[in-house]
Biotite code that builds the C-alpha atoms (Angstrom):
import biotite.structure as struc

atoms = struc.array([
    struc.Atom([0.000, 0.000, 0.000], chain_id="A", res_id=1, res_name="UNK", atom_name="CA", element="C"),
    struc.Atom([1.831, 2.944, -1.590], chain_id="A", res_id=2, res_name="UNK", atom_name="CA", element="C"),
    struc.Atom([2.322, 6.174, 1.495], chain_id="A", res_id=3, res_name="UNK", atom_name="CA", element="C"),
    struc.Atom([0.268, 9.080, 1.468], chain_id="A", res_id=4, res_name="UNK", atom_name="CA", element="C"),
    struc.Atom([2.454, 11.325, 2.760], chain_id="A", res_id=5, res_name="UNK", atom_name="CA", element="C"),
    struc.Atom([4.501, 12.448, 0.416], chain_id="A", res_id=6, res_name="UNK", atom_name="CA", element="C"),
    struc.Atom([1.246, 13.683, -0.996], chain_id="A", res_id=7, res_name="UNK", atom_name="CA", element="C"),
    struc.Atom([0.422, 15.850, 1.951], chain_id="A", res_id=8, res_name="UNK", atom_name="CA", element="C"),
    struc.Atom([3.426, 17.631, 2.766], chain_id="A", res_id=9, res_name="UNK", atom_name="CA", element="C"),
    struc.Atom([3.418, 19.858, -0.508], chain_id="A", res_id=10, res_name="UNK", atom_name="CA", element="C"),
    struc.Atom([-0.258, 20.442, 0.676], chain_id="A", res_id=11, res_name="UNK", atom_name="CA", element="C"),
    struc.Atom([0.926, 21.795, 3.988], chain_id="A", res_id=12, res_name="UNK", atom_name="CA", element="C"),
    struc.Atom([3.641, 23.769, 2.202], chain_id="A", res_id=13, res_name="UNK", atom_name="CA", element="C"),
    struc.Atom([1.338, 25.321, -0.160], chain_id="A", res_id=14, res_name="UNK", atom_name="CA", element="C"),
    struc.Atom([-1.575, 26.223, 2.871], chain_id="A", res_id=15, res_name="UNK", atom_name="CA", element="C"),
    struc.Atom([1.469, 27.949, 4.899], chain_id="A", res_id=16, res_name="UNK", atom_name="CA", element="C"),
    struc.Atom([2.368, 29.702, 1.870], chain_id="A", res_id=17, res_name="UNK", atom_name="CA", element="C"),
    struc.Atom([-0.900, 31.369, 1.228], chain_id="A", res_id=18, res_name="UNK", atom_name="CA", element="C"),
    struc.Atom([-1.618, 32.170, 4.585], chain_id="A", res_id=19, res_name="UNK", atom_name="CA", element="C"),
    struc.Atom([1.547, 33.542, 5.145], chain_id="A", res_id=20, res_name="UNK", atom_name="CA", element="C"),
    struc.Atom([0.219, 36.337, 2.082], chain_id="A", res_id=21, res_name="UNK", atom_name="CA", element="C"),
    struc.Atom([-2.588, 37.368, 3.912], chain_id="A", res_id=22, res_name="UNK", atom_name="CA", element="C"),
    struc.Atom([-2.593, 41.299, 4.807], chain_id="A", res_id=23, res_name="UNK", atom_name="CA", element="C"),
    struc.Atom([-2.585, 42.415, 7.952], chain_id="A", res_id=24, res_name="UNK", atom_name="CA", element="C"),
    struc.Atom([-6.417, 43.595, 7.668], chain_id="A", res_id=25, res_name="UNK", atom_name="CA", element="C"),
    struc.Atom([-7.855, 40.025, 7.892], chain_id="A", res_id=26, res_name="UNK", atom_name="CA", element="C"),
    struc.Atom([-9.168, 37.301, 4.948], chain_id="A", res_id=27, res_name="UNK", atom_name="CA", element="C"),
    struc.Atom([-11.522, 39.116, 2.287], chain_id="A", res_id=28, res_name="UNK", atom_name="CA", element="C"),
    struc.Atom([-11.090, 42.727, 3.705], chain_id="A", res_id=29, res_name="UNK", atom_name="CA", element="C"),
    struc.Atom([-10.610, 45.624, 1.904], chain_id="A", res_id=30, res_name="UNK", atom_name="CA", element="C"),
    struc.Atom([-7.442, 47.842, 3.005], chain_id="A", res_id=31, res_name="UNK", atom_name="CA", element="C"),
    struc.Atom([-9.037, 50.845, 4.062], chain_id="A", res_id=32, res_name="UNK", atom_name="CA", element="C"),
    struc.Atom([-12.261, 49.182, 5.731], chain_id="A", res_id=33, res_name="UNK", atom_name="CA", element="C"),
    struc.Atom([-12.819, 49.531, 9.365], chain_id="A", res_id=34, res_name="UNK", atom_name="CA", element="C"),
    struc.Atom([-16.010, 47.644, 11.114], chain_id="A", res_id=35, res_name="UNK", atom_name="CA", element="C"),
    struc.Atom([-17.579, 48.856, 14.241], chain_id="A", res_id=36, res_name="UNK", atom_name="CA", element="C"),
    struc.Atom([-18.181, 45.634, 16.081], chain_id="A", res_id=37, res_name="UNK", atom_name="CA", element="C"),
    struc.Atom([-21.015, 44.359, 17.616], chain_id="A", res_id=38, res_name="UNK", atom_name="CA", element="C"),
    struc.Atom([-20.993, 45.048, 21.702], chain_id="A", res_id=39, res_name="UNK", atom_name="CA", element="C"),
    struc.Atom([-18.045, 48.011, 20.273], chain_id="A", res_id=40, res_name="UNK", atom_name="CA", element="C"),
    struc.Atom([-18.720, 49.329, 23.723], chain_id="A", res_id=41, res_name="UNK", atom_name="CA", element="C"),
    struc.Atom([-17.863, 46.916, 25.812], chain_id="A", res_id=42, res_name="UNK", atom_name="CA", element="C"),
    struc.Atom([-15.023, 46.076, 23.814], chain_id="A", res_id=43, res_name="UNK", atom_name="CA", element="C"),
    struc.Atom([-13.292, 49.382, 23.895], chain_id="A", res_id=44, res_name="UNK", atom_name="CA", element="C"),
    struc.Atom([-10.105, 49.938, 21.657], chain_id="A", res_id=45, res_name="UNK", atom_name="CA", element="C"),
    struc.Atom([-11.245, 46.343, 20.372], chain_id="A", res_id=46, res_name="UNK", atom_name="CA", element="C"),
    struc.Atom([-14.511, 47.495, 18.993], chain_id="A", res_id=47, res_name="UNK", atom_name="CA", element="C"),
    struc.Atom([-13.140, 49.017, 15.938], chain_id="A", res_id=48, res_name="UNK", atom_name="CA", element="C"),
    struc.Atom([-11.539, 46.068, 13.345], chain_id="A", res_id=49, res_name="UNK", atom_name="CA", element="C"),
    struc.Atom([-8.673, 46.229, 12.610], chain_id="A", res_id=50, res_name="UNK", atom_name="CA", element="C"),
    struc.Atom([-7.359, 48.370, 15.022], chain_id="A", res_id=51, res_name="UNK", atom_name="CA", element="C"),
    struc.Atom([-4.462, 49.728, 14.203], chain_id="A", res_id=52, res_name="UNK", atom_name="CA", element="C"),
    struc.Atom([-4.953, 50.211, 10.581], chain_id="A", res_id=53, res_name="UNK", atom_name="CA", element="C"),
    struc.Atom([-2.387, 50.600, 8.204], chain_id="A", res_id=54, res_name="UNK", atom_name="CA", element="C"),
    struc.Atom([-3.110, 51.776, 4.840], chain_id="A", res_id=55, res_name="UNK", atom_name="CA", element="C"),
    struc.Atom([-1.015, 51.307, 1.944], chain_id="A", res_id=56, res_name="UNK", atom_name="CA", element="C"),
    struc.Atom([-0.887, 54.902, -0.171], chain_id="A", res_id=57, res_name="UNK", atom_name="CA", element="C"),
    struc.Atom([-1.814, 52.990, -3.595], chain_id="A", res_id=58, res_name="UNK", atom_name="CA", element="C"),
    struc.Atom([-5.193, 52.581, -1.584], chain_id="A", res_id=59, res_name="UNK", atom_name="CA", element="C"),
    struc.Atom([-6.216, 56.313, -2.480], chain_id="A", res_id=60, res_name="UNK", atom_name="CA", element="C"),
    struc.Atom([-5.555, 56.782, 1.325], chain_id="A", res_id=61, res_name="UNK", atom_name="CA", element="C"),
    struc.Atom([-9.754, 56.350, 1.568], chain_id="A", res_id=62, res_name="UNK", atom_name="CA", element="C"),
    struc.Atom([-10.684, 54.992, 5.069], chain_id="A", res_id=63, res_name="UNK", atom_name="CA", element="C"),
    struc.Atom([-14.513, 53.742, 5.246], chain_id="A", res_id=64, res_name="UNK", atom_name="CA", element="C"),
    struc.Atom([-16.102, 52.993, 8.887], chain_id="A", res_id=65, res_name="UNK", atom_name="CA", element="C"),
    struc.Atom([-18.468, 50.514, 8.744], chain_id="A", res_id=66, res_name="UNK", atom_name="CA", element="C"),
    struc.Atom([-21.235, 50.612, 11.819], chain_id="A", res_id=67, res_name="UNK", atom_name="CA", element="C"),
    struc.Atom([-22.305, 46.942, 12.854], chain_id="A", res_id=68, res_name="UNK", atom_name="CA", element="C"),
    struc.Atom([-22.753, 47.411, 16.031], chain_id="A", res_id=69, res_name="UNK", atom_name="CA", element="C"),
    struc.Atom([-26.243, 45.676, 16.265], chain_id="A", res_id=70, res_name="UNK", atom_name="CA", element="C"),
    struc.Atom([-26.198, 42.840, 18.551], chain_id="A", res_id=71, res_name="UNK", atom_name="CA", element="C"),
    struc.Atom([-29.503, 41.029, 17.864], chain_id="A", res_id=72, res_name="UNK", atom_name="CA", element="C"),
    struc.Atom([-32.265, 40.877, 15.667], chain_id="A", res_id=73, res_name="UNK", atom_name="CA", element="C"),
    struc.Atom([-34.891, 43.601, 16.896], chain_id="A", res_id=74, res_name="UNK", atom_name="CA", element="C"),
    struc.Atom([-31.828, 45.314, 18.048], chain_id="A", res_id=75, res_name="UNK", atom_name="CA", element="C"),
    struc.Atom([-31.653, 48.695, 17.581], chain_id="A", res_id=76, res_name="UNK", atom_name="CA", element="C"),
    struc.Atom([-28.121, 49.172, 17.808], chain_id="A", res_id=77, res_name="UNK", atom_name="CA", element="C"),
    struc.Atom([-25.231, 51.793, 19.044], chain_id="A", res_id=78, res_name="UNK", atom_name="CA", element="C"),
    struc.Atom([-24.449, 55.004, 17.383], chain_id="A", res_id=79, res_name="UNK", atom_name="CA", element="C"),
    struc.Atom([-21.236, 56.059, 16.893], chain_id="A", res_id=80, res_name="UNK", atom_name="CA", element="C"),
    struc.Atom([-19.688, 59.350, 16.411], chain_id="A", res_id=81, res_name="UNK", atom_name="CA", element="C"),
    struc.Atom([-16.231, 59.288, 15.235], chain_id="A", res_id=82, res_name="UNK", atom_name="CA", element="C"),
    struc.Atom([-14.119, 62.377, 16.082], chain_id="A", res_id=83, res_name="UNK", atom_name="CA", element="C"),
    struc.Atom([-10.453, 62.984, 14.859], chain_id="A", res_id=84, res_name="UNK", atom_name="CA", element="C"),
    struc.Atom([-7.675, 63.688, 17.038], chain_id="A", res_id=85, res_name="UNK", atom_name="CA", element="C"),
    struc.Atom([-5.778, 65.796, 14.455], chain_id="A", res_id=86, res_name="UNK", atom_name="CA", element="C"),
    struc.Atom([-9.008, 68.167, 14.182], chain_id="A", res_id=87, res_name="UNK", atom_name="CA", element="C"),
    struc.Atom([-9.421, 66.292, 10.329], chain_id="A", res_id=88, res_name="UNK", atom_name="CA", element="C"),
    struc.Atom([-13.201, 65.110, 10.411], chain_id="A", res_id=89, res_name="UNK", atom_name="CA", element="C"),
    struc.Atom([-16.052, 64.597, 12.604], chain_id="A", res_id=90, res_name="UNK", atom_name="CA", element="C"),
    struc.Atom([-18.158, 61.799, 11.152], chain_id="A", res_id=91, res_name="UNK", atom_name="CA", element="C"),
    struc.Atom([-21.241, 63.208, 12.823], chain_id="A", res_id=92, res_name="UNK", atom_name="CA", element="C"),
    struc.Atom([-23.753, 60.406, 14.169], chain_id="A", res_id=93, res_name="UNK", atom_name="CA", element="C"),
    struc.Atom([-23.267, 57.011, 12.469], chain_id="A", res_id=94, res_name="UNK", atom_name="CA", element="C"),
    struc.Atom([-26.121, 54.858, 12.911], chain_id="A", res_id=95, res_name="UNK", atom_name="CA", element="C"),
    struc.Atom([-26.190, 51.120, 12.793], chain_id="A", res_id=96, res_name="UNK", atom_name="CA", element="C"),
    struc.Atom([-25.799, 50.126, 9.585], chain_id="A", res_id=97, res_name="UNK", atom_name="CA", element="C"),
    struc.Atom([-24.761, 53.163, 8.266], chain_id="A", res_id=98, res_name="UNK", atom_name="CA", element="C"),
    struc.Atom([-21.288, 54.215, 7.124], chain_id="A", res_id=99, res_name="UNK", atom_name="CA", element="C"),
    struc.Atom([-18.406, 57.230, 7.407], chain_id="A", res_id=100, res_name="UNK", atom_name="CA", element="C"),
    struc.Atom([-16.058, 57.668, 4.986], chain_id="A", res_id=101, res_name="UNK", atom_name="CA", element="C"),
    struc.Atom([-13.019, 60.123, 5.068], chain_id="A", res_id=102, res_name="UNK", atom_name="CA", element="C"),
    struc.Atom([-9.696, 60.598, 2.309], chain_id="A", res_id=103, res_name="UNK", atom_name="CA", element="C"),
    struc.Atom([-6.794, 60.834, 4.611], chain_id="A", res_id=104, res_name="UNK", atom_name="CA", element="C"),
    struc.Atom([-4.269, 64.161, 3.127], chain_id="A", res_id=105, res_name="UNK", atom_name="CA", element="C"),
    struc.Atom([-1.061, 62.437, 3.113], chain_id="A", res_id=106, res_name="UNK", atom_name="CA", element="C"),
    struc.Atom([1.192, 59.673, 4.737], chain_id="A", res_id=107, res_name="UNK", atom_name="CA", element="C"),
    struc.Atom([1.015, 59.734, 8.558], chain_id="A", res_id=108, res_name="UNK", atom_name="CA", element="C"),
    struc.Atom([0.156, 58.751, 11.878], chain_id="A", res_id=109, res_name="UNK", atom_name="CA", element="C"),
    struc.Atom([-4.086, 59.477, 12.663], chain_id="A", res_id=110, res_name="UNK", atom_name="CA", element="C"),
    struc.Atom([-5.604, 58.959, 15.723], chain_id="A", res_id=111, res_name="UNK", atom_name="CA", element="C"),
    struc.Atom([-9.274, 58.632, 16.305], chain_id="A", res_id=112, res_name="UNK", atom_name="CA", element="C"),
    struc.Atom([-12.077, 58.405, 19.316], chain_id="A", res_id=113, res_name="UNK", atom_name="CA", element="C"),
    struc.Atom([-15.671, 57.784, 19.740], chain_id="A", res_id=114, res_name="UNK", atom_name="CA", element="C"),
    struc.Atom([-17.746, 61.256, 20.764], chain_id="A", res_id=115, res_name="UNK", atom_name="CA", element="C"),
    struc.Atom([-20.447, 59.153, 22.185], chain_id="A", res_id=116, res_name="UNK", atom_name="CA", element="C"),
    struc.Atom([-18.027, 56.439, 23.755], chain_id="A", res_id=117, res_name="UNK", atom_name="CA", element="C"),
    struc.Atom([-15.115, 57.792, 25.412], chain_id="A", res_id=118, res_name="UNK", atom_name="CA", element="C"),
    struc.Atom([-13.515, 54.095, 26.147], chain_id="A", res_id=119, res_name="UNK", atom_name="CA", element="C"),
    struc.Atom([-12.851, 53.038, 21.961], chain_id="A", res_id=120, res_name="UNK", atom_name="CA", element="C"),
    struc.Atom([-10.528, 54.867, 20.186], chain_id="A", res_id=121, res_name="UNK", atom_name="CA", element="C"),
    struc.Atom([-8.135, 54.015, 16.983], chain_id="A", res_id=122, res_name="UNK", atom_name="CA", element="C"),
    struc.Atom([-5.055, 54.263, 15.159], chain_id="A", res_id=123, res_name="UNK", atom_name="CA", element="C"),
    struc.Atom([-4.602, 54.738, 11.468], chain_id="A", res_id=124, res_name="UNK", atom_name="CA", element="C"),
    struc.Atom([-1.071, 54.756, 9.533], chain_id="A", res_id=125, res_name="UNK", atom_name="CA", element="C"),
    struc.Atom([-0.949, 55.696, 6.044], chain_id="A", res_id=126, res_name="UNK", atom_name="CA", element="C"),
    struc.Atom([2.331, 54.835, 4.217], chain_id="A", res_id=127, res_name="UNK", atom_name="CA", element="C"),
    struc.Atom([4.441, 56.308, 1.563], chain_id="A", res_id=128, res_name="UNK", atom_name="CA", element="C"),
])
């Protein structure tokens, strides 16, 4: 009965491979994409994925906050009001479900918070 594996090791190579390609923003994401989590709250800094962010300046630099905080069906949901620390934007009141989206001016270091929830707050690197 022939050995199988010699047949699975070039498997496990490959998988390693490709995982070790992924970006830094998680499987299927778009660089530039930032979720609001459900319970964001309660999870603080956590509440915003990913958190840091770094986006790559061939990305136009375009940051989009996505609000998902809804935790159950019939839920209403959080609002979130995203403020910048650099005096660049103030998303105004982001429902759930909505969205904010803001074109960052150049590379840098950006800092964020939540108006409405003192304890989540973000960092966003743009690079050369």
């Amino acid at each position: 009965m022939p050995s199988r594996a010699p047949r699975v090791f070039p498997v496990l190579a490959l998988a390693g491979l490709v995982a070790g390609c992924a970006d830094s923003n998680g499987p299927g994401r778009i660089p530039g994409d930032i979720t609001i989590l459900p319970n964001a709250v309660t999870q603080g800094n956590a509440g915003f994925s990913p958190n840091p962010l770094v986006v790559p300046a061939g990305e136009g630099r375009v940051v989009v906050w996505q609000n998902q905080d809804i935790v159950a069906v019939g839920d209403s949901g959080t609002a979130h009001w995203l403020l910048s620390d650099e005096n660049l934007f103030d998303s105004g009141s982001i429902a759930p479900g909505g969205a904010f989206t803001f074109t960052f001016p150049g590379p840098g270091t950006y800092h964020y918070r939540c108006k409405n929830h003192l304890n989540m707050a973000g960092t966003i690197t743009v690079t050369d």
